[in-house]
C-alpha positions in Angstrom: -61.0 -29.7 41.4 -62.0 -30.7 44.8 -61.5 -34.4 46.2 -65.0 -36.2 47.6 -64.4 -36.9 51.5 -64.6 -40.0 52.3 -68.1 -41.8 53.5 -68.0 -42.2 57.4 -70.2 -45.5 57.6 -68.2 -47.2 54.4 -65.2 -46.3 56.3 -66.8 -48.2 59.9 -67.7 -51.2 58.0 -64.7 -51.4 56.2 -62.7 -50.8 59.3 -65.2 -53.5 60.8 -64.9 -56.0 58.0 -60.8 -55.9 58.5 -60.9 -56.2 62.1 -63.3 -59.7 61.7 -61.0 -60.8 59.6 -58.0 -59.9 61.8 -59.4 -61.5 65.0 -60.8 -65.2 62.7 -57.0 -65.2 61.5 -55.5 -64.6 65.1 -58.1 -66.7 66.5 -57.6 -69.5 63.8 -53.8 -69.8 63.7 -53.3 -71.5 66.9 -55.4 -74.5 66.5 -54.2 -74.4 62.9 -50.7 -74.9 64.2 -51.4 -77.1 66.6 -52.9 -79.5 64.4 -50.3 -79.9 62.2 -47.8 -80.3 64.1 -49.6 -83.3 66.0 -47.8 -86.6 65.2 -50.4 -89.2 63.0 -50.3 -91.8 65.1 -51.7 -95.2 63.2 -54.4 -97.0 64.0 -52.8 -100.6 64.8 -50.7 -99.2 67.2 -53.6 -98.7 69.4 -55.1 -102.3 69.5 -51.3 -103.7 69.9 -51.9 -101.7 73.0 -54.6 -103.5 73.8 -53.6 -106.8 73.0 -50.6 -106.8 75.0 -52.9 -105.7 78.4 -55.3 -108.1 77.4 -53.9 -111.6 75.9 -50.4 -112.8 76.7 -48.0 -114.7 75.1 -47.9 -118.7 75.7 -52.4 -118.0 76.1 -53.9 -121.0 74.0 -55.7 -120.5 70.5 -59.2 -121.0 72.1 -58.2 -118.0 74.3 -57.3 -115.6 71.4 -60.2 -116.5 69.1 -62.6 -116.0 72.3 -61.1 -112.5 72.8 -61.1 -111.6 69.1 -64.7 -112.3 68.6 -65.4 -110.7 71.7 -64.1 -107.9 70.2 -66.5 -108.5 67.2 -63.8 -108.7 65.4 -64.0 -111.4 62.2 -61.2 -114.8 62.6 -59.8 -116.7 60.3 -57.9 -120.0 61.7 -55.1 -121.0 59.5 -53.3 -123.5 61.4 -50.6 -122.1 63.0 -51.7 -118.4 62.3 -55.3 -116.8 63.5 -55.8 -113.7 61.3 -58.3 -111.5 62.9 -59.7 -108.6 61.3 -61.3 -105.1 63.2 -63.0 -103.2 60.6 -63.6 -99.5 60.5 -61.2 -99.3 63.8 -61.0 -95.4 62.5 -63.1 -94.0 60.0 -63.1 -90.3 58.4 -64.9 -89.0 56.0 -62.1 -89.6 53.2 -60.2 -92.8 54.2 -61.3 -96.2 56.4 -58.7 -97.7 58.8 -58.9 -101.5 59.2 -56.5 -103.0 61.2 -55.4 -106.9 60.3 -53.7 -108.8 62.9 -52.0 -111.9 62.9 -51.6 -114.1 65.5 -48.6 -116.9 65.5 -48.8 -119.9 67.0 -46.3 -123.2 68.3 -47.7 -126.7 67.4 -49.2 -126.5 70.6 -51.4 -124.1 70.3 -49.7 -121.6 72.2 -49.3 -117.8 71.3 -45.7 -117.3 70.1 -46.4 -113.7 68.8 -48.3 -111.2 67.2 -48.2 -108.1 65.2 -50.8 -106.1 63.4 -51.0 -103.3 60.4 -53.3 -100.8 58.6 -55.1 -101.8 56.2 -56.7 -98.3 54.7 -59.9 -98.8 52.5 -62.5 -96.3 51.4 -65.5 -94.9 52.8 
């Protein structure tokens, strides 16, 4: 019996066909790796950030509700809390970030504090 030689031009595109899949892989696995090790940072953390640089504590509740809706974000006065809402602060196509953040105040209408939090929602 007598073996078949191989095709040449299979042999070239298979030998292509491996080496494109080679280099996509190579080319792939950095940013693959990169990504995941890339800390998820949430969203609130980036408007305390901007809270602190913007409003300070002891600023009256006029002052706050004028810089929230500024922001276009929605307020809700409660007395001695403002709630304020910034919706979609993040959006993908899977999950949307609010962010809710509360504002304490003294009886005289000064900012004691704040903090905020995610609030994730869908699409």
């Amino acid at each position: 019996m007598s073996k078949s030689k191989p095709n040449p031009v299979a042999l070239r595109v298979l030998l292509g066909v491996v080496a494109a899949v080679v280099a996509i892989i190579i080319l792939a696995a950095p940013r693959a790796f990169f990504h995941s090790r890339q800390p998820s940072v949430p969203v609130h953390f980036k408007v305390d950030r901007e809270i602190s640089t913007s409003v300070r504590i002891g600023s009256d509740k006029s002052q706050v509700m004028d810089y929230c809706t500024h922001r276009g974000w929605f307020c809700y006065d409660r007395g001695s809390t403002v709630i304020a809402l910034d919706h979609a602060a993040e959006k993908t196509m899977i999950v949307r970030a609010d962010v809710a953040i509360t504002f304490q105040f003294n009886s005289a209408g000064k900012l004691l504090s704040f903090h905020s939090e995610d609030q994730y929602t869908g699409p």
